[in-house]
C-alpha positions as CSV (number, residue, x, y, z in Angstrom):
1,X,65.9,42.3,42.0
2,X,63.1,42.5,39.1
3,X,61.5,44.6,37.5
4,X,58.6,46.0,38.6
5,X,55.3,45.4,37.4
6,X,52.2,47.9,37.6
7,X,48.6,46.5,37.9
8,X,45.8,49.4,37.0
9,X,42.1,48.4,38.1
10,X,39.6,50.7,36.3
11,X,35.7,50.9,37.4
12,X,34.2,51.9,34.1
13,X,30.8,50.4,34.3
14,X,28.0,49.2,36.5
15,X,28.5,46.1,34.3
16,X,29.8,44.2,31.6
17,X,28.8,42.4,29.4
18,X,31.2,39.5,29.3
19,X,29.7,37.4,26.7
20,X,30.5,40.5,24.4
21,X,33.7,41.0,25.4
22,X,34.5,37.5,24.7
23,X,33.5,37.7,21.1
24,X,35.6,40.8,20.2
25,X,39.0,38.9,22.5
26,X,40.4,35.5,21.9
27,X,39.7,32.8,24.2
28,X,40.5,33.8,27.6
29,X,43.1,31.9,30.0
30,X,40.0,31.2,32.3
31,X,36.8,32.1,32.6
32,X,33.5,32.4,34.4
33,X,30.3,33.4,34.8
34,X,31.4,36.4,36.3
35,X,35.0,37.2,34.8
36,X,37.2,36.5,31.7
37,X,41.3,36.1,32.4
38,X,43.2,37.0,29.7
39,X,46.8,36.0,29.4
40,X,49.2,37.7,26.9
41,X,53.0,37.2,26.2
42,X,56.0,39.3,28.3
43,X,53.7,39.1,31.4
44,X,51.0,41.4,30.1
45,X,47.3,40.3,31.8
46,X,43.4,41.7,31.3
47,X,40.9,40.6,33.8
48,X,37.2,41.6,33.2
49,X,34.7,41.8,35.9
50,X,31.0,41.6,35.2
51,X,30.8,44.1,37.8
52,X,32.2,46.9,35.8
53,X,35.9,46.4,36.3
54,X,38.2,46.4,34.2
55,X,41.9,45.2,35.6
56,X,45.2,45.6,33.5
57,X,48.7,44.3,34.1
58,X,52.1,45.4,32.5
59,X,49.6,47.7,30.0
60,X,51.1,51.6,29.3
61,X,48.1,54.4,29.9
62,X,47.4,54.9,26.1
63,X,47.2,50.9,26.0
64,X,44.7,50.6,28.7
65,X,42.6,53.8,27.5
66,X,43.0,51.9,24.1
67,X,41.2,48.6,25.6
68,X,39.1,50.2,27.4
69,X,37.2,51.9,24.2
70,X,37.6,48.7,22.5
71,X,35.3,47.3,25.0
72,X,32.7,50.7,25.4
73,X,30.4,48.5,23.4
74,X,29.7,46.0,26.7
75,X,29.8,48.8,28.7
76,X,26.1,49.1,31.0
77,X,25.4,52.1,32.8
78,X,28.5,53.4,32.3
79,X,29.8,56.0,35.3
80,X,30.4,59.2,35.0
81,X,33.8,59.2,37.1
82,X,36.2,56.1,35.9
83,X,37.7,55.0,39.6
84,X,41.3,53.9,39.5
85,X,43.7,52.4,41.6
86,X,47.2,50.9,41.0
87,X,49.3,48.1,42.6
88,X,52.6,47.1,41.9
89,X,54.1,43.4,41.6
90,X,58.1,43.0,42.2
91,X,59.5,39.3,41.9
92,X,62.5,38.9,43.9
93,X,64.6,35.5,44.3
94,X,63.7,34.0,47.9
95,X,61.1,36.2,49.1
96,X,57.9,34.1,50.2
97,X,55.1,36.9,50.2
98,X,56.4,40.6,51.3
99,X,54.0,43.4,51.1
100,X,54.8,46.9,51.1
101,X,53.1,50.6,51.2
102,X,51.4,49.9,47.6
103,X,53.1,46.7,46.3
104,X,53.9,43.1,47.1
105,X,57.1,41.6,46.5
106,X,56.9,38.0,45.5
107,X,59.3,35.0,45.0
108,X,57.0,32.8,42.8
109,X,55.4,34.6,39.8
110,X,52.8,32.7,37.4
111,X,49.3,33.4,35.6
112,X,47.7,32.2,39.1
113,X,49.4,34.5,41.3
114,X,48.9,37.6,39.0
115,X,45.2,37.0,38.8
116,X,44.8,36.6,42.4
117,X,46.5,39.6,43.0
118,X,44.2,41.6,40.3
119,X,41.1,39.9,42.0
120,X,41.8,41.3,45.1
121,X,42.5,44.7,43.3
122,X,39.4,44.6,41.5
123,X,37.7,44.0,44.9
124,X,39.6,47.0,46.8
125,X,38.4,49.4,43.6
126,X,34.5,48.1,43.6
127,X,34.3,48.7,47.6
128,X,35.8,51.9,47.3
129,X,32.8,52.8,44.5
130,X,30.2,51.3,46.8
131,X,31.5,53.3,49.8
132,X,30.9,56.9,47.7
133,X,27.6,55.8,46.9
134,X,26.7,54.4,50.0
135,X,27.6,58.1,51.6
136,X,26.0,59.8,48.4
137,X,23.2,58.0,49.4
138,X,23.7,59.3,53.2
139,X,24.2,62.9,52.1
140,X,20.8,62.5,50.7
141,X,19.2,60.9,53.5
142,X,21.2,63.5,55.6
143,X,19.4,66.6,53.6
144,X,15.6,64.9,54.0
145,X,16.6,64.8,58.0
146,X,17.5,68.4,58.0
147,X,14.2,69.3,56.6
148,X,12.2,67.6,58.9
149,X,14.2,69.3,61.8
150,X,13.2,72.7,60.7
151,X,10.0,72.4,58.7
152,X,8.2,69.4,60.9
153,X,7.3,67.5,58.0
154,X,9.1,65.7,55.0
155,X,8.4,67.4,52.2
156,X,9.0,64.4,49.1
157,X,6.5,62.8,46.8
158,X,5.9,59.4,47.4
159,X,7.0,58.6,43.9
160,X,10.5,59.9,44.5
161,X,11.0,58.5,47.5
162,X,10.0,55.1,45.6
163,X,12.8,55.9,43.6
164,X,15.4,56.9,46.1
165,X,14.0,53.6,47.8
166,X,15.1,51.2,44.4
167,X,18.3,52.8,44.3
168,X,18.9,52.2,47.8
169,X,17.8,47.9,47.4
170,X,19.8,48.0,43.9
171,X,22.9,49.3,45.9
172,X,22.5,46.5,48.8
173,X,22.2,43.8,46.0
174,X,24.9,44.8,43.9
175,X,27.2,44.9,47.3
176,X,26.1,41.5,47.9
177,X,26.3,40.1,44.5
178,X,29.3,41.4,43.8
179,X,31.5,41.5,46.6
180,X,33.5,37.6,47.3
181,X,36.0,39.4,50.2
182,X,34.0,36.0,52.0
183,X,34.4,33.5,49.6
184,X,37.5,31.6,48.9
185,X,38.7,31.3,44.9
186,X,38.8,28.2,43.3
187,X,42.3,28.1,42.7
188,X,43.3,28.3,45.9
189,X,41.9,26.0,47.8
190,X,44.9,23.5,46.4
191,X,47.8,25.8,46.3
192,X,49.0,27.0,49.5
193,X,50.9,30.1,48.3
194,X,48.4,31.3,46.4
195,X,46.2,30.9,49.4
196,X,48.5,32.4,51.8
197,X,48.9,35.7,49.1
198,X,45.1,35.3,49.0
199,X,44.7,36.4,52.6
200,X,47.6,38.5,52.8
201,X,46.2,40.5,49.8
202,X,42.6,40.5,51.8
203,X,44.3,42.3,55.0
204,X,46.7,44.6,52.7
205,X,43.4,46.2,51.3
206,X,41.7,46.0,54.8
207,X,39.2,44.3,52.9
208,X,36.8,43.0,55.6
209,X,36.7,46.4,57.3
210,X,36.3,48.7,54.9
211,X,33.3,46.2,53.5
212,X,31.7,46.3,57.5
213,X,32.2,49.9,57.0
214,X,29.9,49.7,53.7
215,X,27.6,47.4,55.9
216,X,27.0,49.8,58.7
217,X,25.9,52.6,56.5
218,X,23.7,50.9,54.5
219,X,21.8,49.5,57.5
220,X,21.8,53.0,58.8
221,X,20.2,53.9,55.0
222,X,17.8,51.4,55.7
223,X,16.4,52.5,59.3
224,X,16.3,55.8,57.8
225,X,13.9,54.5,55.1
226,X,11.5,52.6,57.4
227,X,11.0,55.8,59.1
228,X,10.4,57.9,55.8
229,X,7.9,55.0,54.6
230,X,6.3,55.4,57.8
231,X,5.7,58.9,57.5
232,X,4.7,58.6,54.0
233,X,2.5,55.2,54.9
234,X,0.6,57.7,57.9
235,X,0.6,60.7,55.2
236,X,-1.6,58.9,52.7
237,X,-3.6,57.8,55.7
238,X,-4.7,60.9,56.8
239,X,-5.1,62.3,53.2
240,X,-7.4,58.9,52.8
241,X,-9.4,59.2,56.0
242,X,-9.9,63.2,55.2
243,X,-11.5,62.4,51.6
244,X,-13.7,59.6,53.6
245,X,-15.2,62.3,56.2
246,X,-15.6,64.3,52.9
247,X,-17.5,61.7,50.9
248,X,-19.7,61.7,53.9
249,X,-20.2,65.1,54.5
250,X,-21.5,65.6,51.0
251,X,-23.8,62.4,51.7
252,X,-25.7,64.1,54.8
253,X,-25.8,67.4,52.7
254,X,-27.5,65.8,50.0
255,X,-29.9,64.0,52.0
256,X,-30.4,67.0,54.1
257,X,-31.4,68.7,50.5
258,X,-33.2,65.8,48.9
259,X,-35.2,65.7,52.1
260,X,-36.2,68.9,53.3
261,X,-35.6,70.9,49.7
């Protein structure tokens, strides 16, 4: 049996800038738009994610908290809690695909199987950071219900609820742009193994689910915010049709003074 090897996703960023990155690194193994593979000697692997993640292979902690400054520069938005997960990689003589509590043991290891194995890692981590903020964003919907229950009223400027609106709709299209749990890899559509870890890698992290999961609540954010625009929308109403009846009020007074004073 072989050694095994740990794989370390780190969420350190809403994004990267990869075009950075690749001027600091040497050329990458493969590239993207949207990621840079990096392939290094004794089966050592970085993977960068234009979403903000950062995914190591073989790499000690003080090796991966070294890269990781390195590449502080690209870093936008950077979050305030770095999200990490681990997954481990065992190659084992006859073994097709095997998967474990935390690890899958393989029988075919190459650059192609490690970075579909880090893809799907990097997915599991970004879902997990979109689920917290998704229920952040709950907690706060959540705390405006609460207040309408006692008080009778929502109590918010419209301004900030513009803003709690933006972060909402930058949330949904980060999910969407950033999320490929749907969408196949390119190198896998010829390879069968790698297509067969592909989807085993996809159920292991429950993948699917846990990104319906993410679905469901931000549809729920979103019927909550039709109702608070709707509030706010009949608010401004009212306020508008009280400063007409105003405007005319002081018309009749005047003429009422103009004519008879």
């Amino acid at each position: 049996m072989g050694m095994e090897i740990t794989l370390t996703a780190c969420h350190v960023a809403k994004q990267l800038d990869l075009k950075g990155i690749r001027t600091v690194l040497e050329k990458p193994a493969a590239e993207a738009s949207s990621e840079l593979f990096y392939s290094f000697p004794g089966n050592r692997y970085q993977y960068y994610f234009n979403y903000g993640i950062i995914v190591f292979c073989g790499y000690t902690n003080e090796e991966m908290e070294s890269a990781i400054k390195a590449a502080s520069p690209f870093f936008r938005f950077s979050v305030n809690h770095v999200t990490r997960d681990e997954f481990g990689v065992l190659h084992e003589e006859g073994v097709g695909v095997r998967f474990e509590f935390h690890r899958v043991i393989l029988g075919n290891l190459t650059d192609e199987v490690y970075r579909i194995v880090m893809f799907n890692l990097a997915q599991s981590v970004a879902l997990d950071y979109y689920a917290n903020t998704a229920e952040n964003l709950l907690m706060e919907i959540k705390g405006f219900t609460n207040q309408m229950e006692r008080r009778g009223t929502l109590s918010i400027r419209r301004k900030n609820m513009m803003r709690f609106l933006g972060r909402a709709l930058n949330t949904q299209n980060e999910i969407v742009e950033n999320i490929y749990i749907f969408d196949v890899p390119d190198l896998v559509w010829e390879n069968e193994y790698l297509d067969k870890l592909h989807q085993g890698l996809i159920q292991h992290f429950d993948l699917r689910t846990r990104f319906r999961g993410v679905e469901y609540m931000m549809r729920m954010i979103d019927a909550n915010l039709e109702v608070f625009s709707e509030i706010l929308n009949q608010r401004e109403s009212s306020l508008l049709e009280i400063i007409i009846i105003l405007l005319i009020l002081v018309e009749v007074v005047d003429f009422f003074i103009s004519k008879f004073v």
